[in-house]
Structure formats: structure tokens, C-alpha cells
LUMVEX-107642 format. One record per atom (N, C-alpha, C): residue number from 1; x negated, y, z negated. Coordinates in steps of 0.001 Angstrom, whole numbers, plus 500000, padded with zeros to 6 digits. Atoms other than C-alpha are relative to their C-alpha. Layout:
N
[rec NUM,[X,Y,Z]] ...
END
This chain:
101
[rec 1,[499283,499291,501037]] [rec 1,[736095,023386,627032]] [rec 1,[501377,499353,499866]] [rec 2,[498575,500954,500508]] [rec 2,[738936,021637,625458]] [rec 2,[500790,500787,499272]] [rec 3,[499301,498878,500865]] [rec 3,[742085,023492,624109]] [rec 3,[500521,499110,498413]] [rec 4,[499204,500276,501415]] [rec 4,[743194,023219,620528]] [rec 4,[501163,500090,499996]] [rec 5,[498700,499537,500319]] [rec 5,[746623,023173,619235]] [rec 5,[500298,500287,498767]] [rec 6,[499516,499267,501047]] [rec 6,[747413,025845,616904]] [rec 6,[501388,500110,499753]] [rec 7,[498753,499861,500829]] [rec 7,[750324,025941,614874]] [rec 7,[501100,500756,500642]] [rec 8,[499124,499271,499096]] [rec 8,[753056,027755,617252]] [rec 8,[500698,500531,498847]] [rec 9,[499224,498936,500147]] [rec 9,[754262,030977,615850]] [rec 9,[501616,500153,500862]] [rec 10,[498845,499907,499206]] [rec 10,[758135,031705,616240]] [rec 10,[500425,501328,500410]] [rec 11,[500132,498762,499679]] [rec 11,[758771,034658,618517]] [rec 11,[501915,500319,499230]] [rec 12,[498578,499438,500238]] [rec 12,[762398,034965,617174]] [rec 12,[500366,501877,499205]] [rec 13,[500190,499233,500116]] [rec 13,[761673,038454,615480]] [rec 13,[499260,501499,500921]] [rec 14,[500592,499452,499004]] [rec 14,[759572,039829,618286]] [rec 14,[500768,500811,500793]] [rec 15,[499297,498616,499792]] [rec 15,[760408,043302,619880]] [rec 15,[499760,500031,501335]] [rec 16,[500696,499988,499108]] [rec 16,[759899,043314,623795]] [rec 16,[500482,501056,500860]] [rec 17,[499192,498878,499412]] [rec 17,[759568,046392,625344]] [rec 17,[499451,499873,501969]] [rec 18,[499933,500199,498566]] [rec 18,[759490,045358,629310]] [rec 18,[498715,500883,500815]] [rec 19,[500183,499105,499326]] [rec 19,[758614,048543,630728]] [rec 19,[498681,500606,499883]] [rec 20,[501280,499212,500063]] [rec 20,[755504,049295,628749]] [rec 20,[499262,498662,499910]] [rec 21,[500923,501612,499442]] [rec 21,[754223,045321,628957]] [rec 21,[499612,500004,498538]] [rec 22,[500079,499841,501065]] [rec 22,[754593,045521,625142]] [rec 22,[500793,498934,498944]] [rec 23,[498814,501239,500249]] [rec 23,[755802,042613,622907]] [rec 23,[498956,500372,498026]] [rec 24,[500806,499536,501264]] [rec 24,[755643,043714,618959]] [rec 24,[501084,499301,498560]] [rec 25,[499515,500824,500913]] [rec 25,[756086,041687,615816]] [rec 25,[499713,500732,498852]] [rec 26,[500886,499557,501301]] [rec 26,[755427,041858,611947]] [rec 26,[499461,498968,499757]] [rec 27,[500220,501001,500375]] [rec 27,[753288,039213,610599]] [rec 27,[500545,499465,498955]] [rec 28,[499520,500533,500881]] [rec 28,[755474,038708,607711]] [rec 28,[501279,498733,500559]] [rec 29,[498628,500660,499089]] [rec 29,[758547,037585,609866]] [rec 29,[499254,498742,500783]] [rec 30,[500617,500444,498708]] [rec 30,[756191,035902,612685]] [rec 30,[499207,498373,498610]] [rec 31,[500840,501349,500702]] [rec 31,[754143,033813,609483]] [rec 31,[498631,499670,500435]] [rec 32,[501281,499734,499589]] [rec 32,[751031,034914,611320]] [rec 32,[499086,499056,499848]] [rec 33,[500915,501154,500261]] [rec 33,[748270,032300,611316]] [rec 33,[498932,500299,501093]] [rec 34,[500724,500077,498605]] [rec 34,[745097,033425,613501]] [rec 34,[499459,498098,499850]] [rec 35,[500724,501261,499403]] [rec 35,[743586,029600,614754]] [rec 35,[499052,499942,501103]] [rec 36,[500943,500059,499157]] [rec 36,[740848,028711,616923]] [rec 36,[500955,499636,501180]] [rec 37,[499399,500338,498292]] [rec 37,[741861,028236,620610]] [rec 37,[499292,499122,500920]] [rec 38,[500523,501084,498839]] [rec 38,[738925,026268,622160]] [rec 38,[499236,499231,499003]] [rec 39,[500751,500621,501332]] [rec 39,[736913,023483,620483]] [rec 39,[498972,500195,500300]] [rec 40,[501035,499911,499880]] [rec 40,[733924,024903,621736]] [rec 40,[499800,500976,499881]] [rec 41,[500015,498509,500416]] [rec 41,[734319,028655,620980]] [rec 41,[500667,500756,498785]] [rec 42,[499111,499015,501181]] [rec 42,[735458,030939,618160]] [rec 42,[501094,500860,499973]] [rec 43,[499163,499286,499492]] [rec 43,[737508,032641,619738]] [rec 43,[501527,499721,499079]] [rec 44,[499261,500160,500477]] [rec 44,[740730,033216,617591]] [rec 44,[501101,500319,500682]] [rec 45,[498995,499004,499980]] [rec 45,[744374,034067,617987]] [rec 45,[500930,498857,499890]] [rec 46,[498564,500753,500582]] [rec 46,[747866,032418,618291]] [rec 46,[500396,499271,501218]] [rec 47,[499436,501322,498708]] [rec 47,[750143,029852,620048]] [rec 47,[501548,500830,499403]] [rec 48,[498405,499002,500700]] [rec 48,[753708,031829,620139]] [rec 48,[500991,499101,500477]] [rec 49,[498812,500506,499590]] [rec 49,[756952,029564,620283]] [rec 49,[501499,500641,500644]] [rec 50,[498978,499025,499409]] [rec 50,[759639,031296,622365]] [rec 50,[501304,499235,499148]] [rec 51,[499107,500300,500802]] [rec 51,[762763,031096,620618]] [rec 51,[500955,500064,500862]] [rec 52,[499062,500214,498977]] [rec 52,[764769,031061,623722]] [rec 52,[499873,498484,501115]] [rec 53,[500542,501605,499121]] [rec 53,[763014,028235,625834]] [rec 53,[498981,499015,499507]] [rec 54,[499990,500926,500648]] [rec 54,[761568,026663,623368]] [rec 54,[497940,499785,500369]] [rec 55,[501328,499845,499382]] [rec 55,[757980,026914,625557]] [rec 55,[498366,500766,499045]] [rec 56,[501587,499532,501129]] [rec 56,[754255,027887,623969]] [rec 56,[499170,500442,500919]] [rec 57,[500726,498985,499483]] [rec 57,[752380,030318,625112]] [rec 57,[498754,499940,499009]] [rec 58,[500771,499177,501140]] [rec 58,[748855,031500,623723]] [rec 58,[499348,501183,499987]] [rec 59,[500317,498597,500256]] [rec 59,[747397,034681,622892]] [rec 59,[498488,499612,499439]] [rec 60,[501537,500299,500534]] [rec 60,[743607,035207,622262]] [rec 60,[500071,501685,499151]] [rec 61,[500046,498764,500543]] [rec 61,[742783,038187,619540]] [rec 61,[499076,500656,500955]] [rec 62,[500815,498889,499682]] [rec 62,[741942,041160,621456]] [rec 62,[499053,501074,499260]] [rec 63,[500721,498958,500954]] [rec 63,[741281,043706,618417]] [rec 63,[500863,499959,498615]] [rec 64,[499460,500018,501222]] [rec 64,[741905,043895,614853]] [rec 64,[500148,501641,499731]] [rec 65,[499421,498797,499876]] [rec 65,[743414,047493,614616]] [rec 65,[499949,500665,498001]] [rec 66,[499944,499567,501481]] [rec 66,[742763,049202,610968]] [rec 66,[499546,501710,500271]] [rec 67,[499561,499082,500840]] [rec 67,[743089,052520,609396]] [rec 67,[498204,500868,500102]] [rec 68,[500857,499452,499822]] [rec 68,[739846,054860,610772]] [rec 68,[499353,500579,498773]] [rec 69,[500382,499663,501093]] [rec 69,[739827,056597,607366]] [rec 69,[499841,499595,498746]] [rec 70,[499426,500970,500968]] [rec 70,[740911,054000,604819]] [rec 70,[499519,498760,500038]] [rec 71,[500272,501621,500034]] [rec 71,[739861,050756,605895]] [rec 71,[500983,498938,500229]] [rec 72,[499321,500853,500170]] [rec 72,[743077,049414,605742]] [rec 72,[500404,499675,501083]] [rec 73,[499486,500725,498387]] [rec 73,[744318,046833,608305]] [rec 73,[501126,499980,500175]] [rec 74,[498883,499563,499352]] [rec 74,[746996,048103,610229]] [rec 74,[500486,498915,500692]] [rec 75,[499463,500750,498641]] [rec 75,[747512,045012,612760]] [rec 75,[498758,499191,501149]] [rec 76,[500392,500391,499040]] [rec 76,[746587,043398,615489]] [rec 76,[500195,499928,501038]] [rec 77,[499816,500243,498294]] [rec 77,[746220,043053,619467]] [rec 77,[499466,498356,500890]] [rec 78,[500208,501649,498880]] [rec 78,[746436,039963,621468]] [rec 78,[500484,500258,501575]] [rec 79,[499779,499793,498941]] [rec 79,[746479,039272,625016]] [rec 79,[500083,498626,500525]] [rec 80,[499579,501560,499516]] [rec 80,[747710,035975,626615]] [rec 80,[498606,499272,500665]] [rec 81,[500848,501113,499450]] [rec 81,[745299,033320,627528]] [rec 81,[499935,499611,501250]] [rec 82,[499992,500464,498753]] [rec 82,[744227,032466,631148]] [rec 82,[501143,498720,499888]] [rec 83,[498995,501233,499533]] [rec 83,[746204,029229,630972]] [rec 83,[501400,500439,499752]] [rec 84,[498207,499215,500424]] [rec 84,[749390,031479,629580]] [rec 84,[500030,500120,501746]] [rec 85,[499476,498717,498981]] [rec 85,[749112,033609,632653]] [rec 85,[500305,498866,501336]] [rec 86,[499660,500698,498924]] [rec 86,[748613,030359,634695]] [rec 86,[501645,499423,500329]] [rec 87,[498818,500544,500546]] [rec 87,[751898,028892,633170]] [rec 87,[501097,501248,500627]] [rec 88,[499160,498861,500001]] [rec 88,[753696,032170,632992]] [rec 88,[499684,501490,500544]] [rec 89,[500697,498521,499261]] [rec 89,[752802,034752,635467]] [rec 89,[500612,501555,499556]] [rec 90,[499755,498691,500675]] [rec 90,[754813,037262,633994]] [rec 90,[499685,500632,498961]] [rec 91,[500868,499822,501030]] [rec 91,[752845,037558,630923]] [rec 91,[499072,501123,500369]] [rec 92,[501547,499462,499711]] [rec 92,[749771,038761,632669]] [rec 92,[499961,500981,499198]] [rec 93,[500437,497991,500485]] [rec 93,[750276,042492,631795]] [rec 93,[500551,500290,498471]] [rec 94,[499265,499805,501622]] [rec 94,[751962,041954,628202]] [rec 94,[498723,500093,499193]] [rec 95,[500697,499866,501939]] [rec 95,[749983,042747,624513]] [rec 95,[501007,499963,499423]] [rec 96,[498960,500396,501357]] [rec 96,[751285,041468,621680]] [rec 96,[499178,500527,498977]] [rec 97,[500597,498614,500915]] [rec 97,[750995,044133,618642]] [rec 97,[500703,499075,499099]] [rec 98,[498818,500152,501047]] [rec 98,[751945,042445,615710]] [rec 98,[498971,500974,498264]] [rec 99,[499779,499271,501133]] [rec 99,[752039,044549,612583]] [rec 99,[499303,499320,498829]] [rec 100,[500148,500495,501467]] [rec 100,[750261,043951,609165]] [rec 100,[500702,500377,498929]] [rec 101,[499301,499015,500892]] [rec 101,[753079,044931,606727]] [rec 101,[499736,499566,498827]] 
END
């Protein structure tokens, strides 16, 4: 399995709330782009550019989050990529919520 390189999202808008292992965007700000992640799986989600160290992280889509009665898509859930967590052990326990506005 070979990794792709998706387009790195810039976290500079991104909301991080520590305590609940919670890291929350909008996709308007963020410029959202799901991309494939392996060249041998479908698996979608993102490559996030930290806007402090400059570093790339990725995120695999956990769940596409919509509107029980409506249909409408509320958002999304991601969860860092084994090789994130290898990179950046403090990740492990984070989701990233970013917003469909």
C-alpha cells in the first residue's frame, strides 16, 4: 500500500478544543477537498497543513454527518491516519469535525 499525496488543507481557521480531543473547522475557510489516501484503497479524507509548524498530517473520513430528517449534510468526521499517530502521538485521541456551511 502506497500513500498518496493529497492536496494539504490549511489548519489556520481550525478550533482546538484540547480537553475534549476535538479539533473543528468550516469547510469554507479550510477549502475542503476529500482525496484518496492509499493507491490501493478508496478510502477518502484529508492531508491538514498546520499553520504553526508548517508539518502534514492526515485524516481518513470517519462519517459523513447529515440532517436525520432533511437529508441535508451537516459535516463531517475524520480521524488521523495510523502514520499521523505514528508521526504525532498526540493526535491519537483527536476528531476533526469540520462543518458544511
Amino acid at each position: 500500500m502506497a500513500l498518496l499525496h493529497p492536496t494539504p488543507t490549511n489548519s489556520q481557521g481550525i478550533t482546538t478544543i484540547p480537553e475534549k480531543g476535538l479539533m473543528i473547522g468550516e469547510a469554507s475557510e479550510m477549502g475542503l477537498r476529500l482525496e484518496r489516501l492509499y493507491d490501493d484503497a478508496c478510502d477518502v479524507g484529508i492531508a491538514l497543513r498546520s499553520h504553526k509548524t508548517g508539518e502534514v498530517s492526515r485524516w481518513y473520513l470517519l462519517d459523513t454527518i447529515t440532517d436525520p430528517r432533511e437529508g441535508e449534510l451537516l459535516g463531517w468526521m475524520f480521524k488521523p491516519c495510523s502514520e499521523t499517530v505514528a508521526r504525532f502521538p498526540q493526535l491519537a485521541n483527536f476528531q476533526l469535525n469540520v462543518i458544511n456551511d
